[in-house]
N, C-alpha and C positions, 0 to 999 in steps of 0.2 A: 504494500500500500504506500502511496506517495506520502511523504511527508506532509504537504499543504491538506492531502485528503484527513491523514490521521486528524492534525488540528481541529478542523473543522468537523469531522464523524465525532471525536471522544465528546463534548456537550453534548451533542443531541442525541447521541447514545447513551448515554448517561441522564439526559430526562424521560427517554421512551422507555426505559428499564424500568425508572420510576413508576411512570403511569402505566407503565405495560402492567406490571406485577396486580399497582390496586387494580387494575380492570380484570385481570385473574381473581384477584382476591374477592372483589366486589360483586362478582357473577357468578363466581364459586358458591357463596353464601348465597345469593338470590336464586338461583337457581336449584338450591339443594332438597328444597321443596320440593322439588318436580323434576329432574333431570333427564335432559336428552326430552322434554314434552312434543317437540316439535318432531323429532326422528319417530316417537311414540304413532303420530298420524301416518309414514309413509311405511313401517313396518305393517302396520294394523290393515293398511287397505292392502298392502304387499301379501298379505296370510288371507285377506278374503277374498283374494283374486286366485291365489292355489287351492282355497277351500271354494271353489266354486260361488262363494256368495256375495257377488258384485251388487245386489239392491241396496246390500249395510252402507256400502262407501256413499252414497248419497241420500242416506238418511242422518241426518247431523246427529240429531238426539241417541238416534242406536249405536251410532258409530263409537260415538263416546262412553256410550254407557261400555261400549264393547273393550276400549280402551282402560276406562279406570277399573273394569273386572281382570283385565290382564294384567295389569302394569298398580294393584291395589299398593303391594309391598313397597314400592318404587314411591308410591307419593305419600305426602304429607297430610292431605286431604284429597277428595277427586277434583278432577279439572272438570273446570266448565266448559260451555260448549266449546269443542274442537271439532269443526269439520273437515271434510276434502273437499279443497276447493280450486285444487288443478286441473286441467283440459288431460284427457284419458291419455294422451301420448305420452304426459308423464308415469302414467303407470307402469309403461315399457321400461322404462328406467329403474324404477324401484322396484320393481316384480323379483328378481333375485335378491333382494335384502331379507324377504320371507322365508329365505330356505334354509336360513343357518340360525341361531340362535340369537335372542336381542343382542345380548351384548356383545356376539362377535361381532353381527352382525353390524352397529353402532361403530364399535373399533374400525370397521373394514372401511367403512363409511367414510369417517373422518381422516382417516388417512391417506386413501386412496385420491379424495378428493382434493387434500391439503396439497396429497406430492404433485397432482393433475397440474393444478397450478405453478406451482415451483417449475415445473416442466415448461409450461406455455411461457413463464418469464422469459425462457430463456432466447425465445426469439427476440427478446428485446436487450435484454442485458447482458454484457458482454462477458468470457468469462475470467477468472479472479473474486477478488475480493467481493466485488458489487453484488454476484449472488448469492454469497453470504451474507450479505447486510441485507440484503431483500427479504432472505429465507426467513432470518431472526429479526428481521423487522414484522414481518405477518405475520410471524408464528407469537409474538409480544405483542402484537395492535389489540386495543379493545373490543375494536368490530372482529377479531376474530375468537377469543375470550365468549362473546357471545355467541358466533355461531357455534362453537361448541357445547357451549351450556347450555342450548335449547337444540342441539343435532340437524342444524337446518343445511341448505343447498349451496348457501354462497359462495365457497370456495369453487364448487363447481358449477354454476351460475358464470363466476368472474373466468374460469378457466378456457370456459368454452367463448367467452366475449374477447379474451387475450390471447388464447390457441389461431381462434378462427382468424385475427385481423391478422396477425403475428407469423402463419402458414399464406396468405394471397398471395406474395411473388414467390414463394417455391412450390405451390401445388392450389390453385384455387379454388379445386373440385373439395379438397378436405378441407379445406378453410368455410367454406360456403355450408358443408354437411355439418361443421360443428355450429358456426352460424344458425344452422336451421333447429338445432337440437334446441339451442335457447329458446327459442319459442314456447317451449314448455314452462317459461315465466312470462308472459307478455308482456307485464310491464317492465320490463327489463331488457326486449325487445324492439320497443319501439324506435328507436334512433338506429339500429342497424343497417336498412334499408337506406337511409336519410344520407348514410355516411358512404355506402356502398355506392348508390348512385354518384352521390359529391367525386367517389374517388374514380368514377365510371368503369368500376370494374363488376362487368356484366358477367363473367363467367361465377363470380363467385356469389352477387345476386342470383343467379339463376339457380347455382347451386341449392342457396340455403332455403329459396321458396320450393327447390321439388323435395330439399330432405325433409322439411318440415311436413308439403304434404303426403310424402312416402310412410311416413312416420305414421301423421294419423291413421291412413289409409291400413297400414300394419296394425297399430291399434283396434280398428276396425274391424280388423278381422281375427284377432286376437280375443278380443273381446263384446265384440259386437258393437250394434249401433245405439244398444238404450243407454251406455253410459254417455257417448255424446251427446244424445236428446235432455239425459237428467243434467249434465253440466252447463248444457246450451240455457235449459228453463231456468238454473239455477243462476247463471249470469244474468239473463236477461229477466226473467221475473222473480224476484227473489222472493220467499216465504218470509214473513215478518220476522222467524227468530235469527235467519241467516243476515238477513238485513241488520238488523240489532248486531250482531256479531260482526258485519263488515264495518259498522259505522266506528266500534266499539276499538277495535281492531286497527282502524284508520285512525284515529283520533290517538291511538299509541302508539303511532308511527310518528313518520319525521317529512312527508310531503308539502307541498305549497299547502296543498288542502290542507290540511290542519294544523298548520304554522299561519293560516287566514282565520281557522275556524276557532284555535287558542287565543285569535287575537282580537276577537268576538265580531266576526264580519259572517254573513247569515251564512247557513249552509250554501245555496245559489251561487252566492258573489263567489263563496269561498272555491268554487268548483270552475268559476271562472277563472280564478285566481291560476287552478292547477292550469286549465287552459293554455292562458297566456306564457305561462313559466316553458308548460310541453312547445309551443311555437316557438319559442327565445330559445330554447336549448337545439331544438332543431336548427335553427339558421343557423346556429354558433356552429354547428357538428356542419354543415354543406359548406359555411365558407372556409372550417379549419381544412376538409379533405378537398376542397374544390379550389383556392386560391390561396390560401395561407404560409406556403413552401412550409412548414414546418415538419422538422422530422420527426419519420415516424413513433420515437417513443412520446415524445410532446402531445402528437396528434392524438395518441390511445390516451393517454392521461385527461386532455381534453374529455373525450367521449366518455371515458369513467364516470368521471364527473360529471357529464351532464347527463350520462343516463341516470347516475343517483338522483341530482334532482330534477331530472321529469317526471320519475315513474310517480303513478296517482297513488301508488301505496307501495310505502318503501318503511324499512324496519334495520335497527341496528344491525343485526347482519348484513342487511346488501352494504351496509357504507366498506364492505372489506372492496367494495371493487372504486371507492376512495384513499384508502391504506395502499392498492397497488399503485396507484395514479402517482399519490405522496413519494411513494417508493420509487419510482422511473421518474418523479423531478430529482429528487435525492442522486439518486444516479448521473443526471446529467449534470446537478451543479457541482459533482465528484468530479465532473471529467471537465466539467468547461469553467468551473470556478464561483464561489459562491458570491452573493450580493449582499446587499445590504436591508436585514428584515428577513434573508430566506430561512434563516434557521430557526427564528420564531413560529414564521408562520408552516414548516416544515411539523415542527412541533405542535402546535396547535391545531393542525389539521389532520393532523395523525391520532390523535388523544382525544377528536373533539366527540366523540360517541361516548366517552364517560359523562356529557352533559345531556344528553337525550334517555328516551324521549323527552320532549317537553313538556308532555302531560305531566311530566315527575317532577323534572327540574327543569325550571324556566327558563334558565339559561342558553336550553337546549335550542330558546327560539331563533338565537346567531348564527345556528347551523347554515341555514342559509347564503348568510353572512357571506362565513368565515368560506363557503364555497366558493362566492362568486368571488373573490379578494384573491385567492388557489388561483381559478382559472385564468385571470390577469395576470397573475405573475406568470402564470405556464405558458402563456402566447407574449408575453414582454419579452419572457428569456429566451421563446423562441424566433421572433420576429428580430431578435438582435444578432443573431446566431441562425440564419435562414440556410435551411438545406433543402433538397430537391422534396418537393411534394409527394415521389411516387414512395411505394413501401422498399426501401434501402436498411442495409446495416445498419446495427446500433453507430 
């Protein structure tokens, strides 16, 4: 490691240690109530898809009653309502998590999906020292502290958003098919397309709209067509107590919508609110891949960020595909030199999910903030530092 890099790594490795640990510490304890509740849903529907009984996954109430009868010893009291509330093609994905036991099951889970990532870094980060500080910077980040402690997707969520852009100039068919696999989060989807087109690269859009509809269409026939019907009514007309549960759900997140709706503007406005934030992140994503020269790890850092905040419902987990973002400007102010304020705000965007949600702590309601402040600086240091627009070397 360079002597100028050591300098400037030891501070800010030395706060992220800090606040890495309490975000372990802090989730550890919050979570001990109930652990791994979130992996609890994709086992649960994962076992009634080998036990034949696909009607439980889209009955909320039974689901869960099905769940606190498995998982009794595991909690502290039973959970309330826990539905399935993914499109069936994600079932393809978690269907083998039922066949081994929870807790390998759980283990395999988080590892597999931990290393997926560390993997897709590597298209970006160069190697030496930098994937070590990546590695032990995600594996210390709070947003990822949490995805563990409730067993959720986002390592693999982010892996397949960092795989897919990170694979276009060496293979675009697999870049495009991991592209499509995301789908199976939609709102963590939507800027994909936006950014694909910006960088006009049609082979790998084409790709990821036939993996995605291969997918269902597998599903489909996997499973048949009523789980799509029950998900389709289930999005589109919700039952009052799923409603109650999205709203409930939403309002413990960390979106426009409910950083409008905490900040007592009506539900409406507040939805307008999500709106306009989804338009603004999307231009930002066409003119970063369409005119911006900025290279390629700047450009993903970008789109991290603004898929975090566009998605209409986004949850301390997803901010790990903020953690990676944080992590590839770090890398680059390693290699091109740091400024003035980066290591602050390096720091504070990395640690900022210990202040969310905002329904808890208020403070949470900067998130925001302290995003759009990120994004600035990440097209400052790249517009200063202009490299070719197409997908190039770290």
């Amino acid at each position: 490691m360079p002597i100028e890099a050591r300098k400037n790594l030891l501070p800010i490795g030395g706060a992220c240690l800090l606040f890495g640990l309490v975000g372990w510490v802090l989730y550890g304890e919050l979570f001990s109530f109930a652990p791994a509740q979130d992996f609890m849903v994709f086992f649960t529907a994962a076992r009634s898809c080998i036990e034949g009984n696909l009607p439980l996954i889209f009955d909320g109430d039974a689901f869960t009653a099905r769940i606190n009868e498995q998982f009794g010893a595991w909690l502290a009291s039973p959970l309330n309502l826990h539905p399935w509330v993914y499109p069936p093609l994600f079932l393809l994905v978690v269907l083998p998590l039922g066949m081994v036991p929870f807790i390998v099951s759980y283990g395999l889970w988080m590892a597999i999906t931990f290393l997926s990532l560390n993997a897709a870094l590597r298209c970006y980060v160069p190697p030496g020292y930098q994937r070590v500080v990546c590695a032990v910077g995600l594996l210390l980040s709070p947003a990822a502290a949490f995805t563990v402690g409730v067993g959720q997707n986002a390592f693999l969520t982010t892996a397949l958003l960092v795989g897919g852009f990170g694979l276009i100039r060496r293979s675009p068919l697999l870049a495009g098919a991991l592209l499509g696999l995301l789908a199976c989060k939609p709102q963590l989807w939507l800027l994909v397309p936006v950014a694909l087109l910006a960088a006009r690269e049609w082979r790998a859009l084409g790709s990821a709209l036939a993996a995605a509809a291969l997918l269902a269409l597998a599903s489909a026939a996997v499973f048949g067509l009523e789980p799509w019907r029950e998900w389709l009514t289930l999005m589109l007309r919700p039952n009052p107590a799923f409603e109650h549960w999205l709203q409930y759900g939403r309002l413990n997140g960390q979106s426009a919508y409910t950083e409008a709706f905490l900040l007592g503007v009506p539900a409406r406005f507040a939805s307008l609110c999500q709106a306009i934030v989804i338009l603004a992140c999307a231009s930002l994503v066409w003119w970063c891949f369409r005119f911006s020269g900025l290279r390629r790890d700047l450009q993903l850092a970008v789109l991290l960020t603004a898929t975090v905040l566009a998605a209409p419902h986004v949850s301390n987990y997803d901010a790990v595909m903020a953690a990676v973002a944080v992590l590839l400007f770090l890398c680059r102010a390693l290699e091109d030199g740091f400024r003035f304020g980066d290591s602050a705000l390096i720091i504070f965007v990395w640690s900022i999910e210990l202040l969310d949600p905002p329904s808890v702590f208020r403070w949470g309601l900067v998130t925001p903030v302290v995003y759009c402040l990120f994004l600035t600086a990440v097209i400052a240091r790249g517009r200063s530092r202009r490299g070719p627009a197409s997908f190039r070397s770290f």
